[in-house]
N, C-alpha and C positions, 0 to 999 in steps of 0.2 A: 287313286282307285286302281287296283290289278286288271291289266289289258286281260280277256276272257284269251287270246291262243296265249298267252302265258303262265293259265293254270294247269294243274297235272294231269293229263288226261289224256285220252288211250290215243292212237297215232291213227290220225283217221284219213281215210282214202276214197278217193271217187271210183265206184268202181260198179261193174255191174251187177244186175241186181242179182244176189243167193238163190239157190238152186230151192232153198225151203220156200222160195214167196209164192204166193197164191196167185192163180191165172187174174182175178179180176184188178191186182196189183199192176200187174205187167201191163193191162188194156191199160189203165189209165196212166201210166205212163205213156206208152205209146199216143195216147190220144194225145197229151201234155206237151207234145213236142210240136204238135199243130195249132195250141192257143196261142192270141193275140200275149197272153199275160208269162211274165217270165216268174218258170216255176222251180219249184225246189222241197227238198227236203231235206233235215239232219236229224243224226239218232240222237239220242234223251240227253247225251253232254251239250247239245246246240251245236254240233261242229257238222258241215254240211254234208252230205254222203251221194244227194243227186239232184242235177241242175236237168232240165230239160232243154230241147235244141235251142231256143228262141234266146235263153239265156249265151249260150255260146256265142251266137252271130249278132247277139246286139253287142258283148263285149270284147270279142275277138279273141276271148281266152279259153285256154285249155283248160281238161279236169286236174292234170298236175297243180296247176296256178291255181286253182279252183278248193283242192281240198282243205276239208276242215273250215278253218277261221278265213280261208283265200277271200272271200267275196269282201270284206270290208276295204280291200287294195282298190277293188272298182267304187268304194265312193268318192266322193270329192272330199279331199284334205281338211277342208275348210269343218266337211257336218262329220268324217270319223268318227273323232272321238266320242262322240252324243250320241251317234247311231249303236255305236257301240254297247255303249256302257247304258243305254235303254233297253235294249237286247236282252244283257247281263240279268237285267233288273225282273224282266218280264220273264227267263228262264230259272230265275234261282226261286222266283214266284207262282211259275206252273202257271203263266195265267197269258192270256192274249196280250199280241202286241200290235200295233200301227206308228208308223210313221213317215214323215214323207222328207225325201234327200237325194239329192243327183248323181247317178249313177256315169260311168265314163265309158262312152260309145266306143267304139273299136278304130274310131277316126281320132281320140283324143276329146269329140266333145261330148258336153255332159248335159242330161236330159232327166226334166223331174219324175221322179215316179212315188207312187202311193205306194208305202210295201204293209204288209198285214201279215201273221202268223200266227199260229194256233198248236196247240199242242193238243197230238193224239196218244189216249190211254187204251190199256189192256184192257178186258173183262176183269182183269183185277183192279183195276185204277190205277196201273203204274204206266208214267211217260215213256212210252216208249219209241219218241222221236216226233218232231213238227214239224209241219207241213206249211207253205210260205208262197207268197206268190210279188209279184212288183207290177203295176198297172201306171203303164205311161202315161204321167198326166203334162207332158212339156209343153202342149200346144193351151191348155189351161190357163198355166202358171205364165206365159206367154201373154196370153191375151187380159187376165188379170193387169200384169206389169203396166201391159200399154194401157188401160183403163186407169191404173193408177195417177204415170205421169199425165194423159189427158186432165182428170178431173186435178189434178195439182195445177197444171197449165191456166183452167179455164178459176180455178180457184185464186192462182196469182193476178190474173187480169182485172177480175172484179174487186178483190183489195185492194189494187191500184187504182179502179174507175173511183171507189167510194172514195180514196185518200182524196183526188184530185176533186172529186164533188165537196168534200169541206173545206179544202181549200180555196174553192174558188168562193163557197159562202162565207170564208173569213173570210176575203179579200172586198166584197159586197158589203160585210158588216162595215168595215170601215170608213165607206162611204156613207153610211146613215150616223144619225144620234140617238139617245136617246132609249125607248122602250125597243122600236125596231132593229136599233146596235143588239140587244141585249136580246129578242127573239131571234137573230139569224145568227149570230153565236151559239145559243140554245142548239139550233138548227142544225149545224155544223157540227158539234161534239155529238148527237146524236148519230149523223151519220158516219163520223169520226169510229163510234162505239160498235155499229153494225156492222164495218168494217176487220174489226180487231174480233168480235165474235165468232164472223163469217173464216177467219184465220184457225181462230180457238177450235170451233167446231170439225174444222179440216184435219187439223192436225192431232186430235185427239178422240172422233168418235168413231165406233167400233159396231159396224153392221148398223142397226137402227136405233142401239143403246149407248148412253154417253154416262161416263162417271162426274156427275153435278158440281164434285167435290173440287174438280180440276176447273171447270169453267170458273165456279166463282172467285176461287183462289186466284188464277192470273187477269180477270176481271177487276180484281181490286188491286192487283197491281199495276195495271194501266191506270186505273181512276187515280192509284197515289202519284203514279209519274205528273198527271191533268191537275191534281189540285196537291204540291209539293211543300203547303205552306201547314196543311193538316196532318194529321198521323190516320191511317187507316190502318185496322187492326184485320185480323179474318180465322175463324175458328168454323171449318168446315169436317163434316162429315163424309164421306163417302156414299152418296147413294146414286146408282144403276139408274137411268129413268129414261122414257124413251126424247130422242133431240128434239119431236115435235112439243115438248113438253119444256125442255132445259131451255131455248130461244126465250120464250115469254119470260121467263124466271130470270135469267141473265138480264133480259132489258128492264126488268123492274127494279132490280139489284142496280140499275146503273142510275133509274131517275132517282128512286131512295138516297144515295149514295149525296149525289149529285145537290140534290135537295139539300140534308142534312148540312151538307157545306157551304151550299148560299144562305140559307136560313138561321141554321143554327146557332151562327159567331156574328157578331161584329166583326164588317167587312176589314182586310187584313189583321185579323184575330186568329191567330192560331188554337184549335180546337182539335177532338178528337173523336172519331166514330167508328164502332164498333160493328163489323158484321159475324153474324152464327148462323151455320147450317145444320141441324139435325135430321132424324126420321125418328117418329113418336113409335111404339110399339102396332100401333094398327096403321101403319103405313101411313102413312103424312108427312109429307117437306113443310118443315117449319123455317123457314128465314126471317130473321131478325136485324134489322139496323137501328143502330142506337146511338146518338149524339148526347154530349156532355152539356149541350150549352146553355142557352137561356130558356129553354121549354118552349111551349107551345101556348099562346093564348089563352085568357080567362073566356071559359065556354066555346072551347074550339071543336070545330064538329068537322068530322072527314067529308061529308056533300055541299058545308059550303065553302070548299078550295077546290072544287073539283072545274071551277070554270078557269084554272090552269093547265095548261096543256098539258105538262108532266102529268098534274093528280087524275088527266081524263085516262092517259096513257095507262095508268098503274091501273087506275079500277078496270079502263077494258082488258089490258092483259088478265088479271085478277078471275075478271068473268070468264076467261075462256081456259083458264086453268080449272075451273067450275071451285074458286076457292075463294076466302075467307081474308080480307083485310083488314084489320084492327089496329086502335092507335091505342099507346100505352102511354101515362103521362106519366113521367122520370124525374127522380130529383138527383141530382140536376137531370135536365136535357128532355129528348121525347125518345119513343122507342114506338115504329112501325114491326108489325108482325104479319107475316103472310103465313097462309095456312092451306095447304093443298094438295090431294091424293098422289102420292108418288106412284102406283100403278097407271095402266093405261097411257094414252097419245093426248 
């Protein structure tokens, strides 16, 4: 793409303002060199024509250095060329611009600022130069950052408290036989799973919205690392939904999951289970898990397995998603369906 000072255009200079400009021009100028915010202006090519004082004494430069295209010298190398070339975009479109990128203090360092620009028209509607301003936002993006690594800090701690709580409940299992071997294992990959979600959730949700699509995906790739002897399959959709929503979802997808594989096969019988995420037309998450294997019992009813901990787990999750659990009976195998409003918490 053509750097904008390297297209044809008239030879622009910092200069003071034209004897034609209007008194109430000048006032605001004047006032402009008393704002907190660094201001500016360029005629209708986008090339700059006037900075106000603030702009000077944050960057320590002259209007020589200054004219024209000069201001992109004080970004930081790194955002240039994107500052740039959004400029570009937003000038050849006559239409507002924002963007935020760190400018380089007069010390050499560099400090974030919000910048905004608008383009002003004649009574005829012709651009006849934009008006532009930069608003320090350093101590922000600052106090963000540290929030950031905190909550990753306090986020790595608890991934490790969980690893070492299942760890020590294998370590318990071993000591027993039996049914109890087999509930505090249970025990253990659950906290095992809250653990790797409480990771998932960290590293991929966004404000108070999480894309479903990404949990359930790496979700099933931890269960296929946990059960390596089955094939897990996952055909996800992408849907937005809020995290207080995607948690119960994600743990139901892990007992399903989980199920399917003890139940499904004969123990060391390699099987294969199926998961699908859609969104129906009237907003509805539909997850599907599906096993190949031997089905489900003659006159099997979903309330009477529910005195398994797993099946109490999924229907109370179920219930507080205010959603819909159905069994489908498969030839081969069985197919659990959950059904639940993708809007709302």
């Amino acid at each position: 793409m053509d750097r904008l000072h390297d297209m044809a255009e008239p030879d622009f200079t910092v200069a003071p303002a034209p004897e034609a400009e209007s008194d109430p021009e000048l006032q605001f100028r004047a006032m402009a060199d008393f704002m907190p915010h660094l201001v500016w202006f360029t005629d209708q090519h986008g090339g700059t024509i006037w900075y106000n004082r603030r702009w000077y004494e944050f960057t320590g430069s002259n209007p020589e250095q200054m004219a024209g295209w000069g201001w992109i010298k004080a970004v930081h190398p790194d955002h240039a060329e994107r500052v740039e070339e959004g400029f570009r975009r937003a000038w050849e479109a006559g239409a507002d611009w924002e963007d935020t990128y760190p400018l380089r203090r007069h010390d050499g360092e560099y400090h974030w600022f919000l910048s905004r620009a608008a383009p002003l028209r004649d009574s005829a509607g012709r651009l006849v130069r934009w008006f532009g301003t930069n608003t320090d936002i350093n101590d922000r993006m600052e106090a963000e950052r540290l929030q950031t690594l905190l909550t990753q800090e306090v986020s790595h701690r608890v991934k490790n408290n969980l690893a070492l709580v299942s760890s020590l409940l294998n370590m318990q299992a071993r000591e027993v036989e039996g049914e109890a071997r087999e509930a505090i294992r249970e025990a253990a990959l659950r906290v095992s799973t809250v653990g790797q979600l409480h990771d998932l959730f960290w590293r991929h949700s966004t404000a108070r919205t999480i894309d479903l699509s990404l949990i359930v995906s790496e979700l099933c790739r931890g269960l296929q690392d946990t059960w390596p002897v089955h094939r897990l399959t996952c055909e996800a959709e992408s849907i937005k939904v809020h995290v207080g929503k995607a948690i119960p979802i994600a743990l139901i997808l892990n007992e399903l999951v989980t199920n399917a594989f003890k139940h499904g096969y004969p123990v060391e019988q390699a099987g294969e289970v199926r998961v699908t995420l859609t969104c129906t037309p009237s907003h509805e998450i539909r997850l599907g898990v599906r096993d190949f294997g031997r089905g489900l019992p003659e006159g099997f009813d979903l309330k009477d397995v529910q005195s398994s901990l797993g099946m109490k787990v999924v229907a109370a999750l179920a219930r507080q998603l205010k959603g819909v659990l159905r069994i489908e009976k498969t030839k081969p195998g069985a197919c659990f369906l959950l059904t639940a409003p993708a809007r709302g918490r």
